[in-house]
mmCIF file of the N, C-alpha and C atoms, coordinates in Angstrom:
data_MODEL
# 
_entry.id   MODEL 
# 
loop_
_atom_site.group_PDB 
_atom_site.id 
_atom_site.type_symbol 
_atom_site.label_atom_id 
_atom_site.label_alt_id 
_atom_site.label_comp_id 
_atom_site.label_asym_id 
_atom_site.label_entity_id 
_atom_site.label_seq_id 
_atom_site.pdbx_PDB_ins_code 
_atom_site.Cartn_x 
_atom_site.Cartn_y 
_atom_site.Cartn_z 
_atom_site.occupancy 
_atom_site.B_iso_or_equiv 
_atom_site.pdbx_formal_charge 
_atom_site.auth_seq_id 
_atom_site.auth_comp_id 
_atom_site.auth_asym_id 
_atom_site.auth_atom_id 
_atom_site.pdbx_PDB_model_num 
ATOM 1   N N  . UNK A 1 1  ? 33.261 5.146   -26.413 1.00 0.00 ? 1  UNK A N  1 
ATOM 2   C CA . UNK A 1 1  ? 33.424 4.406   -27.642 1.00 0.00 ? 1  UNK A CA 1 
ATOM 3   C C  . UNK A 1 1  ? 34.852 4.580   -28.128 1.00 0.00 ? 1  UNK A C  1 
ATOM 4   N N  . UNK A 1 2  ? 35.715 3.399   -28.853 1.00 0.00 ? 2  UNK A N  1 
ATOM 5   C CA . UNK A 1 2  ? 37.090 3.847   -29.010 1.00 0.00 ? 2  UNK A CA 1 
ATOM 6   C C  . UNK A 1 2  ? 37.283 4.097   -30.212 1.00 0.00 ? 2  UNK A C  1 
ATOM 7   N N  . UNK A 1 3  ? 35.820 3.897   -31.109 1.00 0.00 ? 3  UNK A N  1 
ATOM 8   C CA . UNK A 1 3  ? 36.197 4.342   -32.636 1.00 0.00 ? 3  UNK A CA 1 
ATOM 9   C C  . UNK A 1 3  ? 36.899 6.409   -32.282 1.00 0.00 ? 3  UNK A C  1 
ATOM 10  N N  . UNK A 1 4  ? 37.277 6.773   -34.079 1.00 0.00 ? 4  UNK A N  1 
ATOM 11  C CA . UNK A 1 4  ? 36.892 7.986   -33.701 1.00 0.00 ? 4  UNK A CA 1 
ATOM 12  C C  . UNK A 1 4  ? 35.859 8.417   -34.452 1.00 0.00 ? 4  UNK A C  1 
ATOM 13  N N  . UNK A 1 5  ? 34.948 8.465   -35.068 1.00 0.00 ? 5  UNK A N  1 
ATOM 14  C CA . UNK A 1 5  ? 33.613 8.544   -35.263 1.00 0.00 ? 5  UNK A CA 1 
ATOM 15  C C  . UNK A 1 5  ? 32.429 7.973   -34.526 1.00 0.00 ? 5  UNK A C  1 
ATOM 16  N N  . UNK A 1 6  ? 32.017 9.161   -33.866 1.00 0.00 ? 6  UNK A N  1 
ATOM 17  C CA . UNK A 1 6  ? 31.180 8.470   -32.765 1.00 0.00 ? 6  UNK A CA 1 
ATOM 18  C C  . UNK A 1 6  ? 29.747 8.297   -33.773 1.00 0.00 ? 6  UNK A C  1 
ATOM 19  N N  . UNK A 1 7  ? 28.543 7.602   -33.458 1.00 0.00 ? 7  UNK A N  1 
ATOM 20  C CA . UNK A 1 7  ? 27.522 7.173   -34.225 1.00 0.00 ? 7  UNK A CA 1 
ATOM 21  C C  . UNK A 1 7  ? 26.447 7.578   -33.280 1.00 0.00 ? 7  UNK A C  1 
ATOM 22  N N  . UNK A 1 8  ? 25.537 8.375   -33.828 1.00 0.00 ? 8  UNK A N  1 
ATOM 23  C CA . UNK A 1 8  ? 24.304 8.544   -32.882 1.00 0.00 ? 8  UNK A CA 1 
ATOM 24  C C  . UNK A 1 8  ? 23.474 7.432   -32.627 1.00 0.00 ? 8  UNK A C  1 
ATOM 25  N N  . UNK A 1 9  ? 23.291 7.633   -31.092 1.00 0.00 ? 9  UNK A N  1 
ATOM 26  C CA . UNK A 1 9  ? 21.897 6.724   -30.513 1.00 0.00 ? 9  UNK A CA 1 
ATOM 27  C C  . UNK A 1 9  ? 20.807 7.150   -31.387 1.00 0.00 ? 9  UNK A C  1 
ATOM 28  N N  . UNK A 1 10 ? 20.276 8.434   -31.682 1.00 0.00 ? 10 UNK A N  1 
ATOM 29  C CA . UNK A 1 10 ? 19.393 9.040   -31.718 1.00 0.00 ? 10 UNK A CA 1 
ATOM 30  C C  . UNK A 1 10 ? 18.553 8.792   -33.204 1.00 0.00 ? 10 UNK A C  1 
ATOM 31  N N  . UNK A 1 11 ? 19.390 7.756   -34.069 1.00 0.00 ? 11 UNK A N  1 
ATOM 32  C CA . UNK A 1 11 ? 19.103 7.704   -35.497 1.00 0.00 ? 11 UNK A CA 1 
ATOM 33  C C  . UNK A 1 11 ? 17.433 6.553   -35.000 1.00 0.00 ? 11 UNK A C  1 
ATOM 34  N N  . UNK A 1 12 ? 16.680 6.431   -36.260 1.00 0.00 ? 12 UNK A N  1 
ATOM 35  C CA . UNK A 1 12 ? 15.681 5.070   -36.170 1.00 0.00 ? 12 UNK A CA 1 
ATOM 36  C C  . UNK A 1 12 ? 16.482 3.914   -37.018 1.00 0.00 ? 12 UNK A C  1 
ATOM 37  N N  . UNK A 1 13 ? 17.043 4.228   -38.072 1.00 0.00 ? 13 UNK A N  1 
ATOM 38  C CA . UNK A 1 13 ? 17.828 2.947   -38.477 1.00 0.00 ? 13 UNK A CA 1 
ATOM 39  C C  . UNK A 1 13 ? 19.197 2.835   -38.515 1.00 0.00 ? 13 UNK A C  1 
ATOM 40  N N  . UNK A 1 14 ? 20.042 1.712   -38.377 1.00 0.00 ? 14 UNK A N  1 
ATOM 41  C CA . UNK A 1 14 ? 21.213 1.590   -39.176 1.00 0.00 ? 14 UNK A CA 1 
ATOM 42  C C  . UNK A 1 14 ? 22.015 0.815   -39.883 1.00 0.00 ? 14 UNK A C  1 
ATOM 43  N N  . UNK A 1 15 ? 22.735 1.010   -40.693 1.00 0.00 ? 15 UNK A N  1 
ATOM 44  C CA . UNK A 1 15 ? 23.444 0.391   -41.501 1.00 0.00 ? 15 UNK A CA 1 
ATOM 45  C C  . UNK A 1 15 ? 24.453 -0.393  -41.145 1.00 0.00 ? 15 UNK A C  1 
ATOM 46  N N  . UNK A 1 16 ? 24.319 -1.951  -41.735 1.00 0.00 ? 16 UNK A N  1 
ATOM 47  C CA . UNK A 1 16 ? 25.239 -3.159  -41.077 1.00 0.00 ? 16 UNK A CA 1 
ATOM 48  C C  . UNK A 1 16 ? 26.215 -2.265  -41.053 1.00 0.00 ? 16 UNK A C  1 
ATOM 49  N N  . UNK A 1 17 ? 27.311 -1.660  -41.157 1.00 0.00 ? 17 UNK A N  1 
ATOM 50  C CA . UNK A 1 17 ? 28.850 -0.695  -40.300 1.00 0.00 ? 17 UNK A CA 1 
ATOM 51  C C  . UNK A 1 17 ? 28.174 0.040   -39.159 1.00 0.00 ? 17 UNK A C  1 
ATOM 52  N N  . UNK A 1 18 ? 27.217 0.389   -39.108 1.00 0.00 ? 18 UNK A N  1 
ATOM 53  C CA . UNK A 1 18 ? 27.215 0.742   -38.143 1.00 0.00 ? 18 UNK A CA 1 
ATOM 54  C C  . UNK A 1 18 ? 26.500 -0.188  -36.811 1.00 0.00 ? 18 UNK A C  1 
ATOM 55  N N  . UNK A 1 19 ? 26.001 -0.534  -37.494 1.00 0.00 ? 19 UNK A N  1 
ATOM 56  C CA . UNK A 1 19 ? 25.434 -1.551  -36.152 1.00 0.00 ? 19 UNK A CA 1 
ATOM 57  C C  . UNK A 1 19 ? 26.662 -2.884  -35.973 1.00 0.00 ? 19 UNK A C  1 
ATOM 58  N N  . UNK A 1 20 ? 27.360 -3.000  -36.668 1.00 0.00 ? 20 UNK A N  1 
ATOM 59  C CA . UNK A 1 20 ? 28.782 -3.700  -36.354 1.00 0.00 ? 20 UNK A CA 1 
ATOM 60  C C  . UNK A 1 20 ? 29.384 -2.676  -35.496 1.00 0.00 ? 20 UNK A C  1 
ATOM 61  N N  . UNK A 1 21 ? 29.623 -1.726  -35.068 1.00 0.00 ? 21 UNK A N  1 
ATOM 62  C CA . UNK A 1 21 ? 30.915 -0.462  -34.845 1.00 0.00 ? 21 UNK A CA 1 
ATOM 63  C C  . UNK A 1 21 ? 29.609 -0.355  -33.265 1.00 0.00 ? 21 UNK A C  1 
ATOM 64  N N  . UNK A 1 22 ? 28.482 -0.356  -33.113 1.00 0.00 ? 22 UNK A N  1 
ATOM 65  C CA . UNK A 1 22 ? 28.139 -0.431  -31.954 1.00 0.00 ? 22 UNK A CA 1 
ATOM 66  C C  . UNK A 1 22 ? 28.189 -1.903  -31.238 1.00 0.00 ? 22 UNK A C  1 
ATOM 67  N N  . UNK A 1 23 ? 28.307 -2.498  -31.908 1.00 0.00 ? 23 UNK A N  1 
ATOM 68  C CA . UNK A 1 23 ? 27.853 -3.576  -30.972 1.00 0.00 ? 23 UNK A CA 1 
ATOM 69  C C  . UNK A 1 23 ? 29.444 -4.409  -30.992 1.00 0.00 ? 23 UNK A C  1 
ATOM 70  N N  . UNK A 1 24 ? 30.296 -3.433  -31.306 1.00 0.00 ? 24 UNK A N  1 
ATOM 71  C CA . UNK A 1 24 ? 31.585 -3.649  -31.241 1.00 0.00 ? 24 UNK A CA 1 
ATOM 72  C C  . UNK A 1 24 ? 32.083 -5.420  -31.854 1.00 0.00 ? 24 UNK A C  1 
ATOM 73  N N  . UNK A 1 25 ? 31.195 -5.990  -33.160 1.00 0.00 ? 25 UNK A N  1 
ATOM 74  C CA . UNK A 1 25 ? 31.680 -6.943  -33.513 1.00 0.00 ? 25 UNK A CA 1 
ATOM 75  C C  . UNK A 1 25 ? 32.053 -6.430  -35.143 1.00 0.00 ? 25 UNK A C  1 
ATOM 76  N N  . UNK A 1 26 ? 32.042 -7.632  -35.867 1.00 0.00 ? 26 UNK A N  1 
ATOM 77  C CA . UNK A 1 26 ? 32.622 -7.911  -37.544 1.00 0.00 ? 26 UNK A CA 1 
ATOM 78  C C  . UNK A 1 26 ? 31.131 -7.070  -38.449 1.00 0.00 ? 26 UNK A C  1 
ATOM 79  N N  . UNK A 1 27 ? 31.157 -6.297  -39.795 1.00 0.00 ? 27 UNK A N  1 
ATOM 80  C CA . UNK A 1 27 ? 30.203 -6.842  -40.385 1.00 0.00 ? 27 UNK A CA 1 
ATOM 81  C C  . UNK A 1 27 ? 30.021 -8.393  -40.843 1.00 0.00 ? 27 UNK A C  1 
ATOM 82  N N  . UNK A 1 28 ? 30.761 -9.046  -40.919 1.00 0.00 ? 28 UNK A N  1 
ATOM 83  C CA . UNK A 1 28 ? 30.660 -10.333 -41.277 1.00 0.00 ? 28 UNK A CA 1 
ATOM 84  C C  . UNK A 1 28 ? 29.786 -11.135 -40.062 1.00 0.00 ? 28 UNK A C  1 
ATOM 85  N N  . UNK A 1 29 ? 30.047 -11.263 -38.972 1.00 0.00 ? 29 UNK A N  1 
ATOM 86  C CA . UNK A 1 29 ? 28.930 -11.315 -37.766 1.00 0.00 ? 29 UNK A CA 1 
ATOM 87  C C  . UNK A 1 29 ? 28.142 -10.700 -37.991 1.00 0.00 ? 29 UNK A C  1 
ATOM 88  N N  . UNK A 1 30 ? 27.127 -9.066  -38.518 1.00 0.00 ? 30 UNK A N  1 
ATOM 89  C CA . UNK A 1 30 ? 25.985 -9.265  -38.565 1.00 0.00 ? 30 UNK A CA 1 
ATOM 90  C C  . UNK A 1 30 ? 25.424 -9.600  -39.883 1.00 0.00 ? 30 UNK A C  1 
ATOM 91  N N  . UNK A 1 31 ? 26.015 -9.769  -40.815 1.00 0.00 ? 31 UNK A N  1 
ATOM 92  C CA . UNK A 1 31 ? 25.798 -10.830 -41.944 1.00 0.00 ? 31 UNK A CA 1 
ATOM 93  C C  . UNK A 1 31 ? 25.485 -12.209 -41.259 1.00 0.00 ? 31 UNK A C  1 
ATOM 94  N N  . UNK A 1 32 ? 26.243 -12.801 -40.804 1.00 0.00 ? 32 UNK A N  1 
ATOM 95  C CA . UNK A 1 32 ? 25.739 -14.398 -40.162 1.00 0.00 ? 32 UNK A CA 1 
ATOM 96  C C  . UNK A 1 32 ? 24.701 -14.237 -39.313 1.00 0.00 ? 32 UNK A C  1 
ATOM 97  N N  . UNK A 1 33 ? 24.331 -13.497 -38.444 1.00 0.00 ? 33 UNK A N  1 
ATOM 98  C CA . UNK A 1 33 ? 22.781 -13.093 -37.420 1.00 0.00 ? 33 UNK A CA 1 
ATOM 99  C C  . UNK A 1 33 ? 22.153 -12.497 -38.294 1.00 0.00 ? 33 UNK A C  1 
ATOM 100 N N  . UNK A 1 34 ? 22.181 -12.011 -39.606 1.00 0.00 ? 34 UNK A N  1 
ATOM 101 C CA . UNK A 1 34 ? 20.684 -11.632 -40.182 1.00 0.00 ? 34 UNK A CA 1 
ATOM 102 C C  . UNK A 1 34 ? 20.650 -13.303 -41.005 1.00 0.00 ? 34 UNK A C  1 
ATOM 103 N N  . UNK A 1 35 ? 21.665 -13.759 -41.588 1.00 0.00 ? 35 UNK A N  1 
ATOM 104 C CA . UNK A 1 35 ? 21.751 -14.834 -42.194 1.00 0.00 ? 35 UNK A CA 1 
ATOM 105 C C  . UNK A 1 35 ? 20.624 -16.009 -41.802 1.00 0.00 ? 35 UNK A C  1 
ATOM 106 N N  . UNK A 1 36 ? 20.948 -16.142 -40.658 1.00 0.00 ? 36 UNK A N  1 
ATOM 107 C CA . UNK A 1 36 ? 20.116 -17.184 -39.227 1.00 0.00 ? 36 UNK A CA 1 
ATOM 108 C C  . UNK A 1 36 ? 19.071 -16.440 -39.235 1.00 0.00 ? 36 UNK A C  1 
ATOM 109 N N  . UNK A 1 37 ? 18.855 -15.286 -39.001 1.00 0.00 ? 37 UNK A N  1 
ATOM 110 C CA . UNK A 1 37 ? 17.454 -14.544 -38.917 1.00 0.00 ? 37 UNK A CA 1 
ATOM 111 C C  . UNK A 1 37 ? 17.335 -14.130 -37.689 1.00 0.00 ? 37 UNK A C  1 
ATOM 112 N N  . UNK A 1 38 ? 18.397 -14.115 -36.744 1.00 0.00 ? 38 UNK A N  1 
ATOM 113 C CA . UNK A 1 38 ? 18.779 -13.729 -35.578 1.00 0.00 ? 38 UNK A CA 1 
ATOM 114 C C  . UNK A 1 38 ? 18.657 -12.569 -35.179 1.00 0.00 ? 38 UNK A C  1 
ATOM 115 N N  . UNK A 1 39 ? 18.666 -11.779 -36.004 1.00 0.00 ? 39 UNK A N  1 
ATOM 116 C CA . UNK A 1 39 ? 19.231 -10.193 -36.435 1.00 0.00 ? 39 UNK A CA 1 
ATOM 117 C C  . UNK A 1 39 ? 17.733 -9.246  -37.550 1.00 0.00 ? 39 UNK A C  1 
ATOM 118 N N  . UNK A 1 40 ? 16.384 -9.501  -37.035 1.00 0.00 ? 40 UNK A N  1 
ATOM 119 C CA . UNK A 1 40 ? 15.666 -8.550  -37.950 1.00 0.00 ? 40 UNK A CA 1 
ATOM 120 C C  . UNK A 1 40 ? 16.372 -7.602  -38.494 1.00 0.00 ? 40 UNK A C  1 
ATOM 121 N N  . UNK A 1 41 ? 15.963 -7.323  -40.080 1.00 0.00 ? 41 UNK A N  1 
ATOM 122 C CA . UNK A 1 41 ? 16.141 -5.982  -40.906 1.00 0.00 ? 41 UNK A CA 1 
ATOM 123 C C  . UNK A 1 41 ? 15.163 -5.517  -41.464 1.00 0.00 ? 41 UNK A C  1 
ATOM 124 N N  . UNK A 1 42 ? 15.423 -4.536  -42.411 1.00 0.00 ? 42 UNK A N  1 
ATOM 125 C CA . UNK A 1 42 ? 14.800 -3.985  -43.371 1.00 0.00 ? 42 UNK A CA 1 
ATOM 126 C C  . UNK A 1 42 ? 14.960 -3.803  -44.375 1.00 0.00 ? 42 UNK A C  1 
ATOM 127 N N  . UNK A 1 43 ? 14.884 -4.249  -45.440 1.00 0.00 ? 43 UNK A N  1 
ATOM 128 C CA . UNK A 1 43 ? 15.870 -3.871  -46.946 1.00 0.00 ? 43 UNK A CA 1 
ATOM 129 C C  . UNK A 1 43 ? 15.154 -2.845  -47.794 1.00 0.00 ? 43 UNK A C  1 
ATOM 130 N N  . UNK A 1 44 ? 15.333 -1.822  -48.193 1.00 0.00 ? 44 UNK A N  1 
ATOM 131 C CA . UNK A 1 44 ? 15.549 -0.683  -49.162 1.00 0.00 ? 44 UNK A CA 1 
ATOM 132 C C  . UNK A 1 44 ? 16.022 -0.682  -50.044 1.00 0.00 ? 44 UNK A C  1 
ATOM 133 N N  . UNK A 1 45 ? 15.191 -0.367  -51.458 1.00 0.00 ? 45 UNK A N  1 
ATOM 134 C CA . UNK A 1 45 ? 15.672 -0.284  -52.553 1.00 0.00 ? 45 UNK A CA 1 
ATOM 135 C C  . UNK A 1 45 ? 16.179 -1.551  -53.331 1.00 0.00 ? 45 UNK A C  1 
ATOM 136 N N  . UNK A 1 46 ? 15.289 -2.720  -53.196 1.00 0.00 ? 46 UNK A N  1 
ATOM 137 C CA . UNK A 1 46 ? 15.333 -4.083  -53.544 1.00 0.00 ? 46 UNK A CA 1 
ATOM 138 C C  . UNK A 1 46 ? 15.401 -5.095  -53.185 1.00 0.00 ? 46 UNK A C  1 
ATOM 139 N N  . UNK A 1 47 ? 14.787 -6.248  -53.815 1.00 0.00 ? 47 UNK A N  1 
ATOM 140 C CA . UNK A 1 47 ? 15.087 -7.077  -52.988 1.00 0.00 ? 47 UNK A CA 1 
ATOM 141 C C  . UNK A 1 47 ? 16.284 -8.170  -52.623 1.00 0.00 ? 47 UNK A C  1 
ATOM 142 N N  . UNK A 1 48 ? 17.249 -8.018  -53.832 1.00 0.00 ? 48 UNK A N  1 
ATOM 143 C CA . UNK A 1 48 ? 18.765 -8.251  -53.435 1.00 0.00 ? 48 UNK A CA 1 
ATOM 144 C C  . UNK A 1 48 ? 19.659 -7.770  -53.329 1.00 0.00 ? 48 UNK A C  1 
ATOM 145 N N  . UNK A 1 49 ? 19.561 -6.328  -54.010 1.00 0.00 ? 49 UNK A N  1 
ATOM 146 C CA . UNK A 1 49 ? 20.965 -5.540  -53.646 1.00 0.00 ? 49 UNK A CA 1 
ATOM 147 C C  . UNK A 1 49 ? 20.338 -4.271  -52.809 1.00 0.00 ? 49 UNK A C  1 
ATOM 148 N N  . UNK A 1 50 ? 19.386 -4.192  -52.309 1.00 0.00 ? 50 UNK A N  1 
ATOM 149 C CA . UNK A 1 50 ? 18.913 -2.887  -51.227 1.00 0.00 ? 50 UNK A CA 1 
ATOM 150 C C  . UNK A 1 50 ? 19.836 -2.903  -50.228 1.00 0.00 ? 50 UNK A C  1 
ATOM 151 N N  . UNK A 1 51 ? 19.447 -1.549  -49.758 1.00 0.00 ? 51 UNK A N  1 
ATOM 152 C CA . UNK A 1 51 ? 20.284 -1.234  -48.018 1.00 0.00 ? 51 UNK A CA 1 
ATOM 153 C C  . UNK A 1 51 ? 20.219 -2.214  -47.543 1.00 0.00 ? 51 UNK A C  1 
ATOM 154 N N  . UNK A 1 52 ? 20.513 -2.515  -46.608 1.00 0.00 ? 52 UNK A N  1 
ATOM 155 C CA . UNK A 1 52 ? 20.254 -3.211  -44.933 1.00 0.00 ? 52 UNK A CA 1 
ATOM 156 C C  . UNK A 1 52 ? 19.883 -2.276  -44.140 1.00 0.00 ? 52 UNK A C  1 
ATOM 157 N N  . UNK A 1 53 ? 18.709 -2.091  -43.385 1.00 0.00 ? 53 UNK A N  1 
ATOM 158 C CA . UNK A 1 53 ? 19.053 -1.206  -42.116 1.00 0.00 ? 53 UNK A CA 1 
ATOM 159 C C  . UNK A 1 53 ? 18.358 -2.063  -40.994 1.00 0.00 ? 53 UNK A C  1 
ATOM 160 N N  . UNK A 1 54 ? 19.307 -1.768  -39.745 1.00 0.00 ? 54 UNK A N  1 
ATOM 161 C CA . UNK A 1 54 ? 18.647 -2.444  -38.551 1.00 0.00 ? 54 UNK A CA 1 
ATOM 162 C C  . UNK A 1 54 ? 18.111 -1.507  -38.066 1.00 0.00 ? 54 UNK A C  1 
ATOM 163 N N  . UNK A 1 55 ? 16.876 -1.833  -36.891 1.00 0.00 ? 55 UNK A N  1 
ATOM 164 C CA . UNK A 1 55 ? 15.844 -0.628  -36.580 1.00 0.00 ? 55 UNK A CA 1 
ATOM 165 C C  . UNK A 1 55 ? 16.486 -0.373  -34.954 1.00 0.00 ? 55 UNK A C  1 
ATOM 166 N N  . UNK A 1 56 ? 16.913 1.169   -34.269 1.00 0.00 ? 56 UNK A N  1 
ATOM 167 C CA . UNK A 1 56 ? 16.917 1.325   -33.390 1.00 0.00 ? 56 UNK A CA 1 
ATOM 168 C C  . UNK A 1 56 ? 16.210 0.190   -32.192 1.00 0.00 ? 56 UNK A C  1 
ATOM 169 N N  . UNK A 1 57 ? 15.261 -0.393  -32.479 1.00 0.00 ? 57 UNK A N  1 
ATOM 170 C CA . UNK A 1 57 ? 14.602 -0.868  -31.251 1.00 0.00 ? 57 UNK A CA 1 
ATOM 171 C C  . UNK A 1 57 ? 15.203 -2.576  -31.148 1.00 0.00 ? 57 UNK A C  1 
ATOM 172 N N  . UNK A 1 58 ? 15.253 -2.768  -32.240 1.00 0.00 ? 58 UNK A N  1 
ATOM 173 C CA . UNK A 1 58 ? 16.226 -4.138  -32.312 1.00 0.00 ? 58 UNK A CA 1 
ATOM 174 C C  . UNK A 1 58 ? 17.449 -3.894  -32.008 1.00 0.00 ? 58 UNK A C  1 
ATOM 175 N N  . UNK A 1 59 ? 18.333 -3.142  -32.250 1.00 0.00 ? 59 UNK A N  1 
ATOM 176 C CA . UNK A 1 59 ? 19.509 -2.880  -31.504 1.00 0.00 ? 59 UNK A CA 1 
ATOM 177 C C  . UNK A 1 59 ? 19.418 -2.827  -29.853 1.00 0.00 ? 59 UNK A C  1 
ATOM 178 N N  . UNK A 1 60 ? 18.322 -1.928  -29.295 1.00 0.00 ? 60 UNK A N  1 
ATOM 179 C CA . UNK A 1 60 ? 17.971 -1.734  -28.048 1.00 0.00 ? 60 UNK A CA 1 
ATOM 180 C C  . UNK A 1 60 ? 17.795 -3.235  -27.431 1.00 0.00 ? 60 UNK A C  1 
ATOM 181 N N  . UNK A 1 61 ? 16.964 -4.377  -27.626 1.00 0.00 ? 61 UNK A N  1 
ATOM 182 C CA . UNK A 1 61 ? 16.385 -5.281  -27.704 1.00 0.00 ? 61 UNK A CA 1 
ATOM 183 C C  . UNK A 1 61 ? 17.471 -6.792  -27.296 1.00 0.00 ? 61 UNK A C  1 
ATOM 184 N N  . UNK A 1 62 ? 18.480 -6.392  -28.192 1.00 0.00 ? 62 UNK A N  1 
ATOM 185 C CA . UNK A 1 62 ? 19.803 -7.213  -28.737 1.00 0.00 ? 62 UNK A CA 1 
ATOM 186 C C  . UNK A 1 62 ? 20.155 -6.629  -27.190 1.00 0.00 ? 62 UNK A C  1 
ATOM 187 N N  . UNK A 1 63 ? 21.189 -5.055  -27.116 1.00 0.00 ? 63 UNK A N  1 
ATOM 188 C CA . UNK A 1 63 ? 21.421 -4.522  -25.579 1.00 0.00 ? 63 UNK A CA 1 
ATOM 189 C C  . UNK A 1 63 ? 20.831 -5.415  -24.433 1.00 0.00 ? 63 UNK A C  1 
ATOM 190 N N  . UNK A 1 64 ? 19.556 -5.434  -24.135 1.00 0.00 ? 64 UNK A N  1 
ATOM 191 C CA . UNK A 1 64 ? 18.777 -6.073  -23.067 1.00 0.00 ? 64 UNK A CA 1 
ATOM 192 C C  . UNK A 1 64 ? 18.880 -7.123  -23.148 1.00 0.00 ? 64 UNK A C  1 
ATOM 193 N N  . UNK A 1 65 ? 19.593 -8.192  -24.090 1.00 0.00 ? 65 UNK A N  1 
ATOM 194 C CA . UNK A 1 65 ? 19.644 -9.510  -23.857 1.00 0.00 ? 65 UNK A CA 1 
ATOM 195 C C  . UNK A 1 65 ? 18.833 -10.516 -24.871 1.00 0.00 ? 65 UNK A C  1 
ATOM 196 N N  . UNK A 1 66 ? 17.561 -9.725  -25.376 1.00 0.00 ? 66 UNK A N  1 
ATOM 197 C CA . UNK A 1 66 ? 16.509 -10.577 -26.141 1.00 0.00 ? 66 UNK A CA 1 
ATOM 198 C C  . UNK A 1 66 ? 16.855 -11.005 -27.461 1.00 0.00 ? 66 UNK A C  1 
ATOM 199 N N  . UNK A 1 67 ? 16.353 -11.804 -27.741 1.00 0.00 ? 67 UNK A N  1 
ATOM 200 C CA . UNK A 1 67 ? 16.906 -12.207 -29.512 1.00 0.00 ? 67 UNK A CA 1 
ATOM 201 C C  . UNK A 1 67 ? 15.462 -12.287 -30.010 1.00 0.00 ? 67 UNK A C  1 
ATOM 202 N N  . UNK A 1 68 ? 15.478 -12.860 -31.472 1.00 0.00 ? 68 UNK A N  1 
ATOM 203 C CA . UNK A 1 68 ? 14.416 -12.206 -32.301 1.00 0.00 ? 68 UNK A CA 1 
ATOM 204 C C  . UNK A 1 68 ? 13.996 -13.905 -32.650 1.00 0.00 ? 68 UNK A C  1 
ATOM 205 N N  . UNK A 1 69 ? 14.908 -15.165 -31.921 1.00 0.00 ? 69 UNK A N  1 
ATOM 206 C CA . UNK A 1 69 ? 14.541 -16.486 -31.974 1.00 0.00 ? 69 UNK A CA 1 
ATOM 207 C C  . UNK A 1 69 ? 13.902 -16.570 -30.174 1.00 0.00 ? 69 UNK A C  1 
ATOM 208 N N  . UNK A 1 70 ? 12.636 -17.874 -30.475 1.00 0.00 ? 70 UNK A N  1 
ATOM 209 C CA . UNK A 1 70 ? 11.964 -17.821 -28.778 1.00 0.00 ? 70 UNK A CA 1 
ATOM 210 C C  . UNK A 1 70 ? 13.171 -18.455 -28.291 1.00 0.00 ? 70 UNK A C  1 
# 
């Protein structure tokens, strides 16, 4: 990884920076794929200003090629 903060595999969720910083694009790209609905989340702590977190297995999922549209 060429950040210098490396990010654990090992977490169950994460936070749009971090799932931008793995999947080596923009947060603004995964703003537009949750936007589309491309991108399952989870929101915490409300329903408009909560977290974001993406779930380990959707990240995994995204890796292998699959999307969350048929």
């Amino acid at each position: 990884m060429s950040t210098t903060t490396a990010i654990s595999l090992e977490k169950l969720f994460y936070s749009r920076n971090e799932t931008a910083q793995l999947l080596g694009v923009s947060v603004g790209t995964i703003d537009n794929l949750i936007d589309r609905g491309e991108l399952p989340f989870k929101r915490i702590g409300g329903p408009m200003r909560g977290r974001v977190l993406i779930s380990r297995a959707t990240l995994l999922k995204l890796a292998e090629g699959e999307t969350s549209k048929g």
